[in-house]
C-alpha positions as CSV (number, residue, x, y, z in Angstrom):
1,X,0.0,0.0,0.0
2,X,1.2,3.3,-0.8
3,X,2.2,5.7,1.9
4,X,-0.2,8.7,2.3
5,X,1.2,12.0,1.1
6,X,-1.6,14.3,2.1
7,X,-4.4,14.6,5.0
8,X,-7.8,16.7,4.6
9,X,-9.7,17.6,7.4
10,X,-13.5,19.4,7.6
11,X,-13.9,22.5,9.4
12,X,-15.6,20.8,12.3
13,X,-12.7,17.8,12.4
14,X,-10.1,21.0,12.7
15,X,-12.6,22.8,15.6
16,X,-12.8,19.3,17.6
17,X,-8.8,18.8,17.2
18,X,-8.1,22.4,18.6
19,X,-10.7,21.8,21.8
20,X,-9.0,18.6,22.5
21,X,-5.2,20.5,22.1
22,X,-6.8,23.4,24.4
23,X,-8.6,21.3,27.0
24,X,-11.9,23.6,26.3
25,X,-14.6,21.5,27.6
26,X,-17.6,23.8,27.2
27,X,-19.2,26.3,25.0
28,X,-19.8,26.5,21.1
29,X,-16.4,27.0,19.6
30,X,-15.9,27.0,16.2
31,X,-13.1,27.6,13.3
32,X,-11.4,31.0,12.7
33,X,-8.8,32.3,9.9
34,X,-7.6,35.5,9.6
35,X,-6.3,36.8,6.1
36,X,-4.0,39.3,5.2
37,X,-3.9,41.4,2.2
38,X,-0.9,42.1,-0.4
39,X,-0.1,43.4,-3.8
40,X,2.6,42.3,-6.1
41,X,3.5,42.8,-9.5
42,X,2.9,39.3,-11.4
43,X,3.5,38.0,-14.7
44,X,5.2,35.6,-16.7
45,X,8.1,38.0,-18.3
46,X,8.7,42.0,-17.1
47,X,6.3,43.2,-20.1
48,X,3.4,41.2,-19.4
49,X,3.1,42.4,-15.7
50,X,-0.5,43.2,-13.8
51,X,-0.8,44.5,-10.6
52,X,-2.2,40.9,-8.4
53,X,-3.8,40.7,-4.7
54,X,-2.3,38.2,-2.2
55,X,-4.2,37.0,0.4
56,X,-2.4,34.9,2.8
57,X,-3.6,33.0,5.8
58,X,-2.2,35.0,9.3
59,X,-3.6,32.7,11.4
60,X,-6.1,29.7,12.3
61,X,-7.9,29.4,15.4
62,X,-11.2,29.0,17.8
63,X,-14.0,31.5,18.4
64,X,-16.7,31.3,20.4
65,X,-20.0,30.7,18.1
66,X,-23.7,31.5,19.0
67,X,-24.5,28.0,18.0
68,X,-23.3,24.7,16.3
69,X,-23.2,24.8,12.6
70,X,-21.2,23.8,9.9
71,X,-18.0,25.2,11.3
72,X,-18.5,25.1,15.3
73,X,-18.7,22.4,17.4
74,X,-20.3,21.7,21.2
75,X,-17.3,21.3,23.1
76,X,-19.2,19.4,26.0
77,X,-19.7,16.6,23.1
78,X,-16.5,16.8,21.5
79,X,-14.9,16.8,24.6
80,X,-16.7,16.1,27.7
81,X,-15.2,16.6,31.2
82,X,-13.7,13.1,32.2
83,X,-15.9,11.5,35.1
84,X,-12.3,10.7,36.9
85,X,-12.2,14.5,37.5
């Protein structure tokens, strides 16, 4: 079998994933990205240039969310307090 060269996770998989790495164990949290905004010069040789946008992505992370949806989660559900504690 061939080794795997690439992962894909859904924006809820990504939300759970971050609760669980934060030890969040209540509230709706869901996904967050923050872009950023740039301009180059782009083109394929120096007379066929066009000024081009660049969005990067700054950052990834949780907010809180109103309710679940299709990029929250319930933390309680995705990761419930342990009944050891």
């Amino acid at each position: 079998m061939a080794e795997a060269t690439q992962y894909g996770f859904t924006h809820k998989e990504l939300a759970t994933m971050m609760i669980k790495a934060l030890n969040i164990h209540s509230g709706i949290w869901g996904l967050s990205i923050k872009f950023g905004l740039g301009g180059i010069n782009a083109g394929s040789n120096e007379n066929d240039l066009m000024p081009a946008a660049v969005v990067p992505v700054m950052e990834i992370g949780l907010q809180k969310f109103d309710k679940v949806g299709n990029l929250s989660v319930d933390a309680a559900q995705v990761n419930p307090l342990s009944s050891s504690t």
